[in-house]
C-alpha positions in Angstrom: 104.6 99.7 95.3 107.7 101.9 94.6 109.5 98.9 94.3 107.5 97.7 92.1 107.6 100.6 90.1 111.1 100.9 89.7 110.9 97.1 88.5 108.8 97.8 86.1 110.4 100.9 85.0 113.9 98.7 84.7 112.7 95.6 82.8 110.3 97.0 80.7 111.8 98.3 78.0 108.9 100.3 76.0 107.0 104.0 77.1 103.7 103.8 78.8 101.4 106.1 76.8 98.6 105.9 79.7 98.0 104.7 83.0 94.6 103.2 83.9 93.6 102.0 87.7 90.0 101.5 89.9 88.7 103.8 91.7 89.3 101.4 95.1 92.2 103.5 97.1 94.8 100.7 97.0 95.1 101.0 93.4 95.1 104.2 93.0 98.0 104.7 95.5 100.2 102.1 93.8 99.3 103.4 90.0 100.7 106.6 91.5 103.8 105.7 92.6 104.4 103.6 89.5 103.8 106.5 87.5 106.0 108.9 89.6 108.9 106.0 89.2 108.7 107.4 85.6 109.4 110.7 86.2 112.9 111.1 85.7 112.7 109.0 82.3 112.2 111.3 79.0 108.8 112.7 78.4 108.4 110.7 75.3 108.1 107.0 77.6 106.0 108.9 80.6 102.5 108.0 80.6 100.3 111.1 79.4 97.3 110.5 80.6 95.8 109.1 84.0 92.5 107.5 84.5 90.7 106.3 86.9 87.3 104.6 86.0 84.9 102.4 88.5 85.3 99.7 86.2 88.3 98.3 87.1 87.3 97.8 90.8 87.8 94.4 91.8 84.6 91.8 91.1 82.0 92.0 94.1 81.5 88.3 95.5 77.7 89.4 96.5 76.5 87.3 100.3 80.6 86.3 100.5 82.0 90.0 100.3 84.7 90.7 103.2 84.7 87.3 104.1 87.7 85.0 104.1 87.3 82.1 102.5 88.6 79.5 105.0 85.5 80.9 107.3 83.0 81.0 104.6 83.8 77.1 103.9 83.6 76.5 108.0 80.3 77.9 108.2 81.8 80.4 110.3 79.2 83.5 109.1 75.7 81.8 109.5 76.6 80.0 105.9 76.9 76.6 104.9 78.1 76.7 101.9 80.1 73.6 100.2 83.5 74.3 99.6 83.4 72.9 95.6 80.7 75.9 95.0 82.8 78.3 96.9 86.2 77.3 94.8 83.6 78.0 91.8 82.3 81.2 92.7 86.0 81.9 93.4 87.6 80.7 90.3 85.0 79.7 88.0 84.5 82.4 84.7 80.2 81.8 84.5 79.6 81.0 88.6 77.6 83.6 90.2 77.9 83.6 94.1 75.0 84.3 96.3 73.7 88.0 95.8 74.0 90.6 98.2 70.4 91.2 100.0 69.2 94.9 98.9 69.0 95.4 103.6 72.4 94.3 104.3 74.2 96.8 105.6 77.2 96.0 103.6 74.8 96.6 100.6 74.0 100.5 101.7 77.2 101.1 102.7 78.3 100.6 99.4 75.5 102.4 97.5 76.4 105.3 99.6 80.1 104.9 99.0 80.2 104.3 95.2 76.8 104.7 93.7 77.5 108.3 92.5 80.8 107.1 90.3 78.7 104.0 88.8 75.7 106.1 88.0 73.3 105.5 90.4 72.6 102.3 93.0 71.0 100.1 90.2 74.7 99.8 88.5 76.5 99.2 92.2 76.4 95.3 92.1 75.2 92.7 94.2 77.6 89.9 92.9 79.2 89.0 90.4 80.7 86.2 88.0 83.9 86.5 86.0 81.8 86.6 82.5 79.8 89.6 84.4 82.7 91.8 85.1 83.8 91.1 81.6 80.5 91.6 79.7 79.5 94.8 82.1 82.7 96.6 83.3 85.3 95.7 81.4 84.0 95.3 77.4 82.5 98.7 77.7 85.9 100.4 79.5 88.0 98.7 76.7 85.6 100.2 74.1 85.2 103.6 75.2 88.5 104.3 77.1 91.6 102.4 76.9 90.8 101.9 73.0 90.0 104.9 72.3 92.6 106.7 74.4 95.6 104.2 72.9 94.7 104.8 69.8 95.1 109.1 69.9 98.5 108.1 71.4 99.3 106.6 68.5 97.9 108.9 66.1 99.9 111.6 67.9 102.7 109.7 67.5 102.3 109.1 63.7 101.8 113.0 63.6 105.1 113.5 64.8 107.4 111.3 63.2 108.1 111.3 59.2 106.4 109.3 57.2 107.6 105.7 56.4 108.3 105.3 60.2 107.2 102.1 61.7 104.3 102.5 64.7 103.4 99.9 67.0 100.1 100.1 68.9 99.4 101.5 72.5 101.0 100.7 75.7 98.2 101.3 78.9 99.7 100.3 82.4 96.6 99.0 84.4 96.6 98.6 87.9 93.9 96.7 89.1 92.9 93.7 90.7 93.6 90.2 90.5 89.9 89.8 88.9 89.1 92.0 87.0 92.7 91.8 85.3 91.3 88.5 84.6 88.3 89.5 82.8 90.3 91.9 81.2 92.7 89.1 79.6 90.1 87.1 79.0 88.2 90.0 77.3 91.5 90.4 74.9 92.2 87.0 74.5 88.3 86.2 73.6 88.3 83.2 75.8 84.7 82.4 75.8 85.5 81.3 72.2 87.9 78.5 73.2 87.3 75.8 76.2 90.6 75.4 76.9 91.9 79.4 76.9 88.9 79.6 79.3 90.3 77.0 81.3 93.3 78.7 81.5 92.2 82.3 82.7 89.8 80.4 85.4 92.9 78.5 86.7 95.2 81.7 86.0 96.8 83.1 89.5 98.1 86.8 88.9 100.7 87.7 91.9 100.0 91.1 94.0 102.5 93.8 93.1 104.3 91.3 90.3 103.8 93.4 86.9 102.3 91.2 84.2 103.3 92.4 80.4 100.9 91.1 77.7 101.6 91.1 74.5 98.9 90.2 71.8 98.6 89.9 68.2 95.3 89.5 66.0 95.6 88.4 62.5 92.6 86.8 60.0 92.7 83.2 58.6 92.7 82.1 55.2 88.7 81.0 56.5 88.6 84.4 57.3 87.8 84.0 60.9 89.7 85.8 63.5 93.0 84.5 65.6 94.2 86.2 68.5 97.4 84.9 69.9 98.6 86.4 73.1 101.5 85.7 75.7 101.8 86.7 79.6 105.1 86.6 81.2 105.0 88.6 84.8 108.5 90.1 85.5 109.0 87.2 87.5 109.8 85.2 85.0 106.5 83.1 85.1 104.3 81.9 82.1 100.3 83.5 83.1 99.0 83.6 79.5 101.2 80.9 77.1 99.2 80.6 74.0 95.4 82.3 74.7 93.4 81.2 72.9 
């Protein structure tokens, strides 16, 4: 993680006005060192602000959750399960894998573990499907706290600086997990508008501790629809998002 802080602190060559990670303890450790990798930089490119919000927490894979996948498709748990159905509850943006029975012990265990941050048991989930953590986690954390907290950064910034200066939006670092920074991209990039930008977030792979920079731009046409054009390059070098939508 500290490596991959200092990465991103070297290649990426704009301030981070907030970071944003899941409550799950593996994020939260690396979203700290990345922001203490920024602590010797100026106060004006540290982030400000640190959040932490349940919403981010990697999507729950219901009856499958904690098992590897080579075992589910052997049958290995007491499941048969065909392996085309478990490559689509897997990758798929609208499959929903096999729910979580309310008695598993797995399913208390994690009532008791994170039902107080998520409001109460009835939010914990029992499985989930890409367009789930999109619609339910990760539409309402966009609206009510990266949003929102971006755009006081840049109003503070605007405060500051004479008028006439130029402003770009927001920076947020989040640091989360491989699927819900899916459904986060394919939140932005309005996916479920366009067969073939879904396509491309269900086949997307994003790489563990390789820091993905998206960059998006949203004009009107002369029809006077909305356009959102949006690039992922990871600091890897390797195309994620070319072109979504």
């Amino acid at each position: 993680a500290a490596m991959t802080a200092n990465t991103l602190k070297e290649t990426y060559p704009f301030g981070i006005d907030a970071c944003f990670t899941s409550i799950l303890q593996r994020a939260r450790l690396t979203a700290h060192e990345c922001v203490w990798a920024y602590g010797d930089m100026p106060s004006g490119v540290q982030p400000a602000k640190f959040v932490s919000d349940y919403r981010l927490n990697e999507r729950h894979y219901g009856a499958l959750q904690g098992f590897v996948k080579a075992d589910v498709e052997a049958g290995l748990h007491g499941h048969s399960f065909d392996p085309k159905d478990v490559e689509d509850w897997r990758r798929g943006w609208y499959a929903v894998p096999p729910l979580l029975d309310d008695d598993d012990p797995r399913r208390m265990e994690e009532i008791r573990m994170y039902g107080h941050y998520c409001g109460g048991a009835d939010n914990v989930p029992r499985g989930e499907s890409l367009a789930m953590v999109a619609r339910d986690r990760i539409r309402p954390f966009l609206d009510e706290i990266l949003g929102p907290t971006l755009d006081r950064a840049v109003d503070a910034r605007v405060s500051s600086q004479a008028g006439g200066s130029s402003i770009e939006g927001g920076t947020g670092l989040v640091v989360a997990h491989a699927n819900s920074l899916r459904a986060l991209i394919g939140i932005i990039c309005k996916v479920e508008n366009d067969p073939l930008a879904l396509k491309k977030v269900e086949q997307m792979k994003i790489q563990t501790g390789v820091p993905l920079v998206l960059r998006y731009q949203q004009s009107t046409t002369s029809d006077g629809s909305v356009k959102i054009r949006a690039c992922g390059k990871d600091l890897k070098g390797r195309e994620l998002a070319e072109g979504l939508p």
